[in-house]
N, C-alpha and C positions, 0 to 999 in steps of 0.2 A: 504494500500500500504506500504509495509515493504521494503526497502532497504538493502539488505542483504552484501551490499558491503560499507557498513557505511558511505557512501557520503551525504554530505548535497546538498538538493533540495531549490534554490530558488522558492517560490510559487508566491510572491508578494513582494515590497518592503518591506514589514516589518515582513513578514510570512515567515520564513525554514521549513522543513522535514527533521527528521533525524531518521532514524530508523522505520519508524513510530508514532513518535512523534513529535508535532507541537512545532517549538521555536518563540515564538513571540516578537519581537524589542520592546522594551516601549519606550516612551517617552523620552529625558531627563530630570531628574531631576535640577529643577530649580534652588538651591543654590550650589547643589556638580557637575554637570555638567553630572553627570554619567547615560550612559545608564543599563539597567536590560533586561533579557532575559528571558522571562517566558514559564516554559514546562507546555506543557499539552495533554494529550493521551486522545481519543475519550469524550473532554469533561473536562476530571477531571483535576486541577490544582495541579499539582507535585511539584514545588518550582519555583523558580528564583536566577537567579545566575546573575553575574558583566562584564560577557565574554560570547561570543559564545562555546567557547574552552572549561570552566565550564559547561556551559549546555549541551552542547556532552558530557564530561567525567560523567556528573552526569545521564544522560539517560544510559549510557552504564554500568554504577556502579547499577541502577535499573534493567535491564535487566538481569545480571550478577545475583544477588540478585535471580530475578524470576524462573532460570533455575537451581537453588538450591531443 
């Protein structure tokens, strides 16, 4: 399921859709407070980023990449 109108899809609390790639909420981490945002497309683990906003911009710089 590819969203071709770049809108993020809440799936679950802690699960989006963006593009066709999964952003998943982690945890916060316990001394820095901060939450992490992990991308992953059918499966395979792309990075993790410190924002939502980052992990959009960073699928979108991946796709960008791919149609190269």
């Amino acid at each position: 399921m590819v969203n071709s109108a770049g809108a993020t899809i809440q799936i679950s609390k802690h699960t989006r859709l963006y593009c066709g790639f999964t952003i998943q909420i982690c945890p916060q981490h316990s001394k820095t407070k901060r939450r992490t945002y992990q991308i992953t497309n059918n499966g395979i683990y792309l990075g993790r980023d410190f924002s939502s906003a980052e992990a959009e911009k960073t699928i979108d710089e991946i796709i960008k990449r791919a149609r190269k």
